[in-house]
C-alpha positions as CSV (number, residue, x, y, z in Angstrom):
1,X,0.0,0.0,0.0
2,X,3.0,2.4,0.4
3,X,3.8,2.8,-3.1
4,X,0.5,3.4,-3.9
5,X,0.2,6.4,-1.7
6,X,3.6,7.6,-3.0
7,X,2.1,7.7,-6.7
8,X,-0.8,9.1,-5.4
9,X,1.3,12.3,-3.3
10,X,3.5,12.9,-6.5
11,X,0.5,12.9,-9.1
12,X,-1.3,15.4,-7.0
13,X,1.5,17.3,-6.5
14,X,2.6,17.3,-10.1
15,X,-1.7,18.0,-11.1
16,X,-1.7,20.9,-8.5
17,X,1.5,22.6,-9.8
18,X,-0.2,22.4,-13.2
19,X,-3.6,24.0,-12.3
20,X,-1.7,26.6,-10.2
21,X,0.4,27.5,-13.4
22,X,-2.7,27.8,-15.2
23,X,-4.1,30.0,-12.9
24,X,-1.1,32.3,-12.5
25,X,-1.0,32.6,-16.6
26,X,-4.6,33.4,-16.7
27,X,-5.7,31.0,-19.4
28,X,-3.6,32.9,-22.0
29,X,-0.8,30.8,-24.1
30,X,3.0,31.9,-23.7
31,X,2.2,32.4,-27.7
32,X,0.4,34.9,-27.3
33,X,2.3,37.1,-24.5
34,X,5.8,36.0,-26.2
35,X,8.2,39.3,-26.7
36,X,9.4,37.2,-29.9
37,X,7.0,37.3,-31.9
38,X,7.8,39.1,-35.4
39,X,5.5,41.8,-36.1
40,X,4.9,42.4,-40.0
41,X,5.9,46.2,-41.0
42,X,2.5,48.1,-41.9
43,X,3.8,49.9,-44.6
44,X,6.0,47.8,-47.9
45,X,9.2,49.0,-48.9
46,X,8.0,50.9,-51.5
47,X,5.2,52.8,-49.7
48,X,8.4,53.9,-47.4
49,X,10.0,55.1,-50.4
50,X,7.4,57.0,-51.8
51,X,7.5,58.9,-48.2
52,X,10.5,59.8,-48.2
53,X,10.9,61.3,-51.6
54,X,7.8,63.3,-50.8
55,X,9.8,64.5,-47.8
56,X,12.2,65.1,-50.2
57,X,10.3,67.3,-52.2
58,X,8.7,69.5,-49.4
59,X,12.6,70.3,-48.9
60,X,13.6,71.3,-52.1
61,X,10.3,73.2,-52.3
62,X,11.7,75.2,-49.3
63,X,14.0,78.8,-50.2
64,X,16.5,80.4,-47.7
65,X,16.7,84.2,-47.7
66,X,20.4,85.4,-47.7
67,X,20.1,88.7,-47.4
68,X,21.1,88.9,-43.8
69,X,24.5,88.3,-45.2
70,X,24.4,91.8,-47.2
71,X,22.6,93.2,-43.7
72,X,25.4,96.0,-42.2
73,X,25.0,95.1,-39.1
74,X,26.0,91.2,-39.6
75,X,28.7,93.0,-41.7
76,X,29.9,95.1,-38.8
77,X,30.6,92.4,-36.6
78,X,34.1,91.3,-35.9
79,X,36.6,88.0,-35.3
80,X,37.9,88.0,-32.2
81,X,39.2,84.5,-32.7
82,X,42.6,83.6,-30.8
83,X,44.8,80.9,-31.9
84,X,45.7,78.8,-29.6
85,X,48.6,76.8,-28.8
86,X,49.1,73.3,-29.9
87,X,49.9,71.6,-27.0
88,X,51.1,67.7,-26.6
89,X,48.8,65.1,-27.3
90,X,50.1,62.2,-25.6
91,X,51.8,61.5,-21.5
92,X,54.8,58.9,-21.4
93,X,52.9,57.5,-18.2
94,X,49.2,58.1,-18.5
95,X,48.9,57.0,-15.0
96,X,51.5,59.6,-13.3
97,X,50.4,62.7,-11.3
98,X,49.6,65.6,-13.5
99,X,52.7,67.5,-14.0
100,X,55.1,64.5,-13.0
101,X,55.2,63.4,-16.8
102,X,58.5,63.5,-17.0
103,X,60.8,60.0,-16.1
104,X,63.2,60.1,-13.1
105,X,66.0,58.1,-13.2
106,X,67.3,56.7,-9.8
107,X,71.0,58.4,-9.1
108,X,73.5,56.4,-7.0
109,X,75.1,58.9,-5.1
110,X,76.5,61.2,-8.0
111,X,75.6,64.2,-8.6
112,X,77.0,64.8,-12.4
113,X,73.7,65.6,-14.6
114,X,73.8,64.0,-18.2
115,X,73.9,66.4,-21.4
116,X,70.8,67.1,-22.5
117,X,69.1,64.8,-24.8
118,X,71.1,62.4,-23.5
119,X,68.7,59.5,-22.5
120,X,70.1,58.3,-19.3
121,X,69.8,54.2,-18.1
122,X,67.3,53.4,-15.8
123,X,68.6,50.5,-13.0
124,X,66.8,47.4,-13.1
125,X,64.0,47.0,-9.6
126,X,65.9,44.9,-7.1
127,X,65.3,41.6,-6.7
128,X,64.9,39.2,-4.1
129,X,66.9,35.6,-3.9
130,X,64.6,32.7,-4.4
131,X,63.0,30.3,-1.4
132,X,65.3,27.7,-0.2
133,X,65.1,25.0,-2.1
134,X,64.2,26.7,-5.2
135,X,66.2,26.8,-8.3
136,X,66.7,30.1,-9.7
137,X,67.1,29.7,-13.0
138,X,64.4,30.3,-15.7
């Protein structure tokens, strides 16, 4: 009798998840609320067409006055336009301070300066000996 009642438990289980999913959905089919359905254009290709080279029309149809450009007051007006100074467009470190653009190399106790344009060697970051029982080499 105790797999009988196990049957029994699961079907109405499985029969009341069913009914509640139906009741939730409100009768309607997933069809019918589905976001993918394709919807059919209303107007064909060529009724588009026909729109826009009426739209086309009504703008060639339309005429600009330029006689504000022969107007003395529009003529009386001046440039005060400045020119301004091209300035870099790049950083050699992107991620430095504004204003620290510029590379330091590390001195080691002199105090000579090189030439400029002289590009000066930058010293390797230390390192640090490997774990005992490591081997070092690469």
């Amino acid at each position: 009798m105790e797999p009988f009642k196990k049957i029994f438990f699961i079907t109405g289980l499985f029969a009341f998840a069913v009914f509640g999913a139906l009741f939730v959905s409100g009768g309607r089919t997933f069809a019918q609320e589905s976001p993918l359905l394709v919807q059919t254009p209303e107007s064909t290709p060529s009724e588009t067409g026909d729109q826009i080279l009426s739209l086309l029309q009504e703008l060639n149809v339309i005429q600009l006055d330029d006689t504000i450009f022969s107007d003395p007051t529009f003529l009386s007006l001046k440039d005060y336009h400045v020119d301004l100074a091209e300035e870099p467009r790049e950083r050699s470190n992107p991620f430095a301070p504004i204003g620290k653009d510029a590379v330091t190399a590390q001195t080691t106790g002199t105090t000579a300066a090189a030439p400029s344009g002289a590009k000066t060697a930058v010293p390797a970051p230390p390192t640090t000996p490997a774990p005992a029982g490591v081997s070092a080499q690469i």
